[in-house]
Legacy VTK file of the C-alpha trace (Angstrom):
# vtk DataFile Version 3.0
C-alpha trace
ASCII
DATASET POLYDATA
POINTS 329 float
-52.531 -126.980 36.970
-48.857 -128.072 38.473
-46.751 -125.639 39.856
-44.175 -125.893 36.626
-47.266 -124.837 34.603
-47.686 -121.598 37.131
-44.760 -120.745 36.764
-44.459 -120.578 32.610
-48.192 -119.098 31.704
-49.521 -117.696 35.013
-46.500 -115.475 36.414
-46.294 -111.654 35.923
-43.819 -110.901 33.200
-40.619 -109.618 34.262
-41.035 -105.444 33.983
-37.002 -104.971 33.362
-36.652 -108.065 30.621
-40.003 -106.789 28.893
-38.032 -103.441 28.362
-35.056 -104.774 26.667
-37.019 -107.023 24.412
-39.571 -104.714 23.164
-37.710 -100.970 22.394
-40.091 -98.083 22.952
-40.819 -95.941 19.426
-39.120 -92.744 19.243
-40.923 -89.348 19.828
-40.833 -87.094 17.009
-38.365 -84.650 19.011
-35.625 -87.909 19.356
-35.598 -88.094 16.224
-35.328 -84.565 14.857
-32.357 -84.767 17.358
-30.657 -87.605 16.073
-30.944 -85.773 12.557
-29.369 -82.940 13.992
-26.457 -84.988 15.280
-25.876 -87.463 12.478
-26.040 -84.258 9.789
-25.135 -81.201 11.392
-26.857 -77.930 9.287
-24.645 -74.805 8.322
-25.489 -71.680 8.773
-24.346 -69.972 5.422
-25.984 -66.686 6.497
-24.071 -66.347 9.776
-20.866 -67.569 8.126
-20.931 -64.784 5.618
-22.547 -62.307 8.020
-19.071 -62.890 10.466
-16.786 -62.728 7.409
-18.212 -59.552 5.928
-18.114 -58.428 9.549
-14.435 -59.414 10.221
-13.457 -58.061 6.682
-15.294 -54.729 7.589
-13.645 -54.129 10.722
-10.337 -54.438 8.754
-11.032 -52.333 5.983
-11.766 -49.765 8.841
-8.500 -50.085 10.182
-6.786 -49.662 7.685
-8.588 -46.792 6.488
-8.798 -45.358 9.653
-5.642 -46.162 12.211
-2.744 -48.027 10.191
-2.248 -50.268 7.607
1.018 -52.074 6.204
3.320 -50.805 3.395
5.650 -52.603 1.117
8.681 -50.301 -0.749
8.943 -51.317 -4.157
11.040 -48.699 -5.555
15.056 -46.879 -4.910
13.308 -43.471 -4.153
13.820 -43.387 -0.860
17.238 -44.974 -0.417
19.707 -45.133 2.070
16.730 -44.631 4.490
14.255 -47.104 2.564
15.495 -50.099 0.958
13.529 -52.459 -1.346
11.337 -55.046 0.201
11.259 -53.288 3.579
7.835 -53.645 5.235
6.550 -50.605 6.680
3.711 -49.223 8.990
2.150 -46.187 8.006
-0.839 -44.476 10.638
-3.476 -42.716 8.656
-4.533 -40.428 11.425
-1.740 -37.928 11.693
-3.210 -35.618 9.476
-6.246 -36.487 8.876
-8.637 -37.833 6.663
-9.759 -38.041 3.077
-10.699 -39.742 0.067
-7.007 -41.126 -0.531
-7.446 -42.861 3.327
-9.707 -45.501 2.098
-7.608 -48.373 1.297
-7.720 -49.319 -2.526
-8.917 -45.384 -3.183
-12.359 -46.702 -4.131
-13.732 -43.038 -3.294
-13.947 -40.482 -5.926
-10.855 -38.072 -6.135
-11.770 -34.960 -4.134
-10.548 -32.014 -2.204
-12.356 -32.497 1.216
-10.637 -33.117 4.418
-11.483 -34.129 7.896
-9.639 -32.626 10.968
-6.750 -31.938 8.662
-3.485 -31.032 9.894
-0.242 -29.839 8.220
2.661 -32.137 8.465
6.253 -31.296 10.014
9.690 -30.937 7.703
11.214 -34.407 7.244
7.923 -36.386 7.635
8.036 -39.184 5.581
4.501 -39.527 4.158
2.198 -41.839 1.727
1.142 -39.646 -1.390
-0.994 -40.336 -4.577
-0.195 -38.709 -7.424
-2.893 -36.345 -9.449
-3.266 -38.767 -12.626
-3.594 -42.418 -11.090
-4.816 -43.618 -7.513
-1.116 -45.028 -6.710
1.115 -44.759 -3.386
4.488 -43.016 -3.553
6.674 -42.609 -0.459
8.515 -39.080 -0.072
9.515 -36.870 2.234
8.493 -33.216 3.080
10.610 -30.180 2.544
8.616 -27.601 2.020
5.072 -26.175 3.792
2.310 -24.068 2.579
3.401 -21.174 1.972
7.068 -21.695 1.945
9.288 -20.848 -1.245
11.506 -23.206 -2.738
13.757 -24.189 -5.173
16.805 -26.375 -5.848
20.159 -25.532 -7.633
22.635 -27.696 -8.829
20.838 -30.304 -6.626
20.620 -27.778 -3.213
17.485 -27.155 -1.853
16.691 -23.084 -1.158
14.050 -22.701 1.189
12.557 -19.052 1.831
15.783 -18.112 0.401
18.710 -19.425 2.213
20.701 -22.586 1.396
19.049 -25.790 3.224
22.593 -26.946 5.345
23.870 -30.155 3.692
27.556 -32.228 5.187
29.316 -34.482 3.454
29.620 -37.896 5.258
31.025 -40.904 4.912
29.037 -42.878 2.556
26.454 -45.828 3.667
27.205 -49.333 2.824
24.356 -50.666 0.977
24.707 -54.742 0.500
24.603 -55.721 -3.005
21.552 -58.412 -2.553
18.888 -59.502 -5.262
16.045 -57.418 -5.544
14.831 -56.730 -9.141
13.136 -53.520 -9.969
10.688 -52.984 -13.487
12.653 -50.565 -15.667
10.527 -48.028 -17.814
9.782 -50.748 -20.370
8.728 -53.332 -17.598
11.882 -55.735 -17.764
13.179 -56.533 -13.983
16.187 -55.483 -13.055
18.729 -55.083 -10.155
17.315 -52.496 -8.297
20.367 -50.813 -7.319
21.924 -51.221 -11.187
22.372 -47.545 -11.063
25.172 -47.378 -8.052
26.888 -49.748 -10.073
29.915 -47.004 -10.618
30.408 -47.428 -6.772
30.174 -51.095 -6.320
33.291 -52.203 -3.705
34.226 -55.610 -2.384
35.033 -55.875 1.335
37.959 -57.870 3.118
35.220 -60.665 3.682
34.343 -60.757 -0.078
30.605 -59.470 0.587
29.768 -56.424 -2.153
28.483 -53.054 -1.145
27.418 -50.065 -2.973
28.636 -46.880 -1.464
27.155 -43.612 -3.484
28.115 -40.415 -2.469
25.968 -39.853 0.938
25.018 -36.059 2.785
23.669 -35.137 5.938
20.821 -32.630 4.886
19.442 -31.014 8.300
15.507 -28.713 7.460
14.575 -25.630 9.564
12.875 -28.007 12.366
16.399 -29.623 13.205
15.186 -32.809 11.548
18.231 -34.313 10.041
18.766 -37.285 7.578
21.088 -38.976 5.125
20.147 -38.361 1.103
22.098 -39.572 -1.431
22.794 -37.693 -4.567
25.674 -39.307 -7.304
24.727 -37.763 -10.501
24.161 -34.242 -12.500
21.000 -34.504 -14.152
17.950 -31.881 -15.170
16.455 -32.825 -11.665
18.838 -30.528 -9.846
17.541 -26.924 -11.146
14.123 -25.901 -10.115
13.014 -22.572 -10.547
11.337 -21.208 -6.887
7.851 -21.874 -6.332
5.955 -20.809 -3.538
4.012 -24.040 -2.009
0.279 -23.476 -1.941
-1.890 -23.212 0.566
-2.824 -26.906 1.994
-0.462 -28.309 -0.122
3.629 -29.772 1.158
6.295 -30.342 -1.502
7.749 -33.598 -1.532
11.281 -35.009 -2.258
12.870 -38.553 -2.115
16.110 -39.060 -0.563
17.656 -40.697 -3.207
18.251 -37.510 -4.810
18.462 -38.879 -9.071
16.379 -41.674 -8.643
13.037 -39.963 -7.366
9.688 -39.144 -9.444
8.630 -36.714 -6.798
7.204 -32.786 -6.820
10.417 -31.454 -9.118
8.829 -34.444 -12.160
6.042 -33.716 -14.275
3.223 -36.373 -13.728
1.679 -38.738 -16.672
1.517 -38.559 -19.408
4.909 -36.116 -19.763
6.927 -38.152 -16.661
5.902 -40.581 -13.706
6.460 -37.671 -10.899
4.462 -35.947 -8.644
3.830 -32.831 -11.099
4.698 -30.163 -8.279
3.418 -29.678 -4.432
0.660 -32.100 -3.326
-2.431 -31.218 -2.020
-3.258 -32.484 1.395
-5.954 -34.545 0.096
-3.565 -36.285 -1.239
-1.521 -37.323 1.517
-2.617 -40.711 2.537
-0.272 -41.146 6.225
2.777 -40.537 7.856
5.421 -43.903 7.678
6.170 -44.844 11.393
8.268 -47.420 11.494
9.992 -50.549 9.560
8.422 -53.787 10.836
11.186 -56.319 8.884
12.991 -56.390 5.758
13.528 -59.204 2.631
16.398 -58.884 0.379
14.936 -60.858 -2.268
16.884 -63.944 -2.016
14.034 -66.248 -0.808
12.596 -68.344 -2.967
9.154 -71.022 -2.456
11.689 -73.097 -0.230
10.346 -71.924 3.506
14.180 -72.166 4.458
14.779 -70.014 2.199
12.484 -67.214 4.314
14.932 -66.818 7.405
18.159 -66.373 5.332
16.449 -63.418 3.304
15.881 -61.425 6.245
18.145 -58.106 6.273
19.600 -57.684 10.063
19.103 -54.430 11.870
15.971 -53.206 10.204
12.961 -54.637 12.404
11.381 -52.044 14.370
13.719 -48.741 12.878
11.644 -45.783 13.577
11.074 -43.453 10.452
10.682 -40.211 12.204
14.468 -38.964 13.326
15.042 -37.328 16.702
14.937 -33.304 16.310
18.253 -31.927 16.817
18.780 -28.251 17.231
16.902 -26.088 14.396
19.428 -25.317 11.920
20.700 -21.960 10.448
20.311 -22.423 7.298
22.780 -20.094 5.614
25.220 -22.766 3.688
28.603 -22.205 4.907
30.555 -25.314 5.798
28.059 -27.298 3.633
29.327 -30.077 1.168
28.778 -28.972 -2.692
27.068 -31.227 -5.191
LINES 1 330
329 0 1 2 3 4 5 6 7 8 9 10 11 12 13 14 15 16 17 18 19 20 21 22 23 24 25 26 27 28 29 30 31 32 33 34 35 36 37 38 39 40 41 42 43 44 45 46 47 48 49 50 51 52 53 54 55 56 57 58 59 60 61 62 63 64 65 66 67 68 69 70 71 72 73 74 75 76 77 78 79 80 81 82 83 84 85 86 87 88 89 90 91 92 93 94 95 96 97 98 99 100 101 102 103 104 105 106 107 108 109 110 111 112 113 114 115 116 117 118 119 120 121 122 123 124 125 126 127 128 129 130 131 132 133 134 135 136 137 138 139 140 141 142 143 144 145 146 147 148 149 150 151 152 153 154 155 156 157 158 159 160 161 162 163 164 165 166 167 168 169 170 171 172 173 174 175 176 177 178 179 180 181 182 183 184 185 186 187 188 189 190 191 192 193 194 195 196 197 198 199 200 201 202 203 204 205 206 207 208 209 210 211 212 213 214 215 216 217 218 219 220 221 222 223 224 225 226 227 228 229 230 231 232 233 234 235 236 237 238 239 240 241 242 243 244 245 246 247 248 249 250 251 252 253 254 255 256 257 258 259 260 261 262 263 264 265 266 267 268 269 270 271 272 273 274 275 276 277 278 279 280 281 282 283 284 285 286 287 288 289 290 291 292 293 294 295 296 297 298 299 300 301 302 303 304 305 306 307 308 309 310 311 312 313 314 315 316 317 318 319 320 321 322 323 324 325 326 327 328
């Protein structure tokens, strides 16, 4: 046998080039690894485990600590406007059935760590015929006696001290408001009488405005343009654990002087503190309905000098509330 002949059939075969040629089979773990990688597998039941989770921890808070609040209604203008967004905590006074959000728990009367709120709070309450949120504020405590004529509130008795001053400047803007039979309209339509054009051609509304001051020195602007059946309310003493509630926008409010459903759309008298669903904090930014599905649209619509405007008023000194010097109706 020549050396050529060696060299082609007798020769060890080359370790490295027998490799490449001739691919190894794959182990059963390769390949359940290549499965893995080519078609990843979801895990539905950890998905919806971490969204039920997440949507839990939510629902908590804003049952529990604070949730957001949209005003939809004139009842608590100058201090509230349409389409301002609000924060209201839930913990000021407690807790109840009316602090889950939705008020998917039965109506009840139980309370935990309940606590009695202050004169001028503004609070969330929920009327005793549907599970709805209405914005008011409180005048009267338990206990207290109260009544209004010709559209001044007595409290234990003495006249609640009310100024005249000069009346806000409300921009005319867009926002539409459901009348009684559910046709939008503007929401101001009723300040119409004191509509005014500025020197710059922008339109303002400017109802008659007073300074209206309760025992605990807390002191805020209420409007109140008109004589209606609203402003004569025969004294009540306020039950125990429940506050009696006003709007500040005096002739426009369903509040504790109206009758609830099926008779009016008020509060039907003092609310119980089960009712009372948290104390409004603060404004967190304001629309005034001109935006439209256009995103440029969004920045324009945003009213200045509302973002972050507290809701509970400094105390001043407690006021002596004996009604001399006060503006009249």
């Amino acid at each position: 046998m020549n050396s050529e002949d060696e060299t082609q059939s007798g020769a060890p075969a080359d370790p490295v080039a027998t490799a490449s040629s001739t691919p190894a089979s794959p182990t059963p773990a390769s390949k359940a690894a290549a499965e893995d990688k080519k078609d990843p597998k979801v895990n539905w039941f950890a998905e919806i485990r971490g969204l039920a989770l997440m949507l839990l921890a939510v629902l908590a808070f804003h049952s529990l600590i604070a949730k957001p609040f949209y005003i939809p209604s004139t009842s608590m203008v100058p201090n509230l406007l349409v389409g301002d967004r609000l924060v209201v905590s839930k913990y000021p006074y407690g807790w109840s059935w009316v602090s889950a959000t939705f008020h998917f728990l039965p109506r009840s009367d139980w309370k935990i760590a309940s606590r009695v709120p202050e004169y001028g709070d503004v609070v969330i309450a929920v009327p005793p015929d549907r599970p709805e949120d209405y914005i008011k504020r409180v005048i009267a405590l338990p206990g207290d006696r109260i009544a209004l004529v010709n559209g001044r509130i007595v409290l234990n008795g003495k006249l609640v001290p009310r100024q005249v001053v000069s009346p806000v400047r409300i921009p005319v803007d867009q926002q539409t408001c459901p009348d009684g039979d559910g046709v939008a309209r503007p929401c101001l339509e009723d300040f119409e009488n004191f509509r005014v054009r500025d020197a710059d051609g922008r339109e303002y509304y400017e109802p008659p405005t007073y300074r209206e001051t309760l025992p605990n020195g807390v002191s805020y602007l209420v409007i109140d343009d008109m004589i209606q059946m609203n402003d004569d309310y025969g004294e009540i003493t306020v039950p125990e654990d429940h506050v009696f509630l006003m709007g500040d926008n005096r002739d426009h409010s369903a509040d504790s002087r109206v009758p609830a459903k099926p008779i009016a759309n008020g509060l039907g008298g003092p609310v119980p503190l089960s009712s009372i669903g948290g104390r409004a904090e603060f404004i967190t930014f304001s629309l005034d309905g001109s935006m439209t599905w256009n995103p440029l649209t969004w920045f324009k619509a945003f009213r200045d000098g509302r973002a972050w405007t507290s809701l509970r008023p400094a105390k001043a000194e407690p006021a002596v509330a004996n009604g001399s010097g006060d503006g009249g109706k």
